[in-house]
N, C-alpha and C positions, 0 to 999 in steps of 0.2 A: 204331102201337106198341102193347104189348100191359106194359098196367099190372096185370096181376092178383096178382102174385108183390108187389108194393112195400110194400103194408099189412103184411103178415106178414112181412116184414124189418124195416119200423119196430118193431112191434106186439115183435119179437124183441130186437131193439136197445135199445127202451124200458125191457123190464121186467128184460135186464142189468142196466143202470145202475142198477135199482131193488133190485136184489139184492147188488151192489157196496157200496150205501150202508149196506143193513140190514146186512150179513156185519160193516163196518166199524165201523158204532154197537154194535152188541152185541158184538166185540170192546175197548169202551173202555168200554159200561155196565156188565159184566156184573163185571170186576173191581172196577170202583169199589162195586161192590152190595155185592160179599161185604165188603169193605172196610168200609161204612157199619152191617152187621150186626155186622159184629166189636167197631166203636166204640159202639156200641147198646147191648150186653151187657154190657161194658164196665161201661161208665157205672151202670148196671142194678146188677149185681153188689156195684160198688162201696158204691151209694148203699144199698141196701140191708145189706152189711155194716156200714156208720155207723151207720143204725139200728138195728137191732140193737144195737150195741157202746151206743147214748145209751138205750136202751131197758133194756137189762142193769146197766149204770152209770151211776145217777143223779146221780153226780155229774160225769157225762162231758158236754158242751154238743153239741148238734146240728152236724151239717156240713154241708156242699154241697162237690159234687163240683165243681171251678171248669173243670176244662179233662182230654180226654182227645189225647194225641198219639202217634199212629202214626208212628215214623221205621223208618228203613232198607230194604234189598230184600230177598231170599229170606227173612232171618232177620227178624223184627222185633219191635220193644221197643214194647209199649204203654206210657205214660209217663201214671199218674194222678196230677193233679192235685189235692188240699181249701183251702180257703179257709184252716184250719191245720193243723201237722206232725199226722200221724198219731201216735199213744202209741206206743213199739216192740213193747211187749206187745200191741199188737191189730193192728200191721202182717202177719202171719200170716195171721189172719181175714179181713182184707178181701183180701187174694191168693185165698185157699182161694176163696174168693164169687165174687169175678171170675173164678176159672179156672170153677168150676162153671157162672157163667152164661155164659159162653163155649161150653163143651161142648153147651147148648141149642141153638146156634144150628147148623143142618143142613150136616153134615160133617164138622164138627170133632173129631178126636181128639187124646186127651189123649198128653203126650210122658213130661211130668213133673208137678211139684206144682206150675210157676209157667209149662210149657209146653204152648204147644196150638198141633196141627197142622191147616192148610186148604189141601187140595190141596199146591202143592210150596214152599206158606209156613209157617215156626213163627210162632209170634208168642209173646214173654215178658213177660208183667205185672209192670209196676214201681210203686214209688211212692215 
């Protein structure tokens, strides 16, 4: 019998499978990536228009950003969270900030004043 042909059928077969797996995983990392950058900025944006606003108004007390949540599919609502209500008067400014640091992050373009597009998703900054 003549084995010469069987190594390079394995050898062919192996690195399939290996190519299957990576195609597979970087279609499930590569969304969840942009996803993690968008929540990133977010956060970024936010926190930083807080300070600011305690920084400008001393008599305004420091915040923390408590939680940022991303819902829905195509369209999606970023949902910020502060430990307390934002002032109305300064709920504008921390939008303007989050949308700005969002447009940082590579791809993103702007829709409107509280939208921003990545690839075939909006995403809308709430609070």
């Amino acid at each position: 019998m003549d084995f010469r042909g069987q190594i390079s059928a394995e050898f062919l077969l192996i690195v399939s499978f290996i190519v299957v797996i990576v195609l597979v995983f970087s279609s499930i990392a590569g969304p969840q990536s942009q996803e993690n950058s968008i929540a990133t900025a977010a956060r970024e944006g936010a926190t930083g228009a807080i300070s600011e606003m305690s920084y400008t108004n001393v008599s305004m007390k420091p915040m923390r950003v408590t939680g940022i949540k991303i819902t829905g599919g195509s369209n999606r609502v970023i949902s910020i969270s502060f430990e307390r209500p934002v002032p109305p008067e300064y709920r504008a400014l921390v939008i303007n900030r989050t949308v700005e640091s969002l447009l940082t992050v590579s791809g993103v373009k702007p829709v409107n004043s509280t939208t921003v597009r990545l690839g075939d998703r909006t995403y809308t900054v709430q609070i």
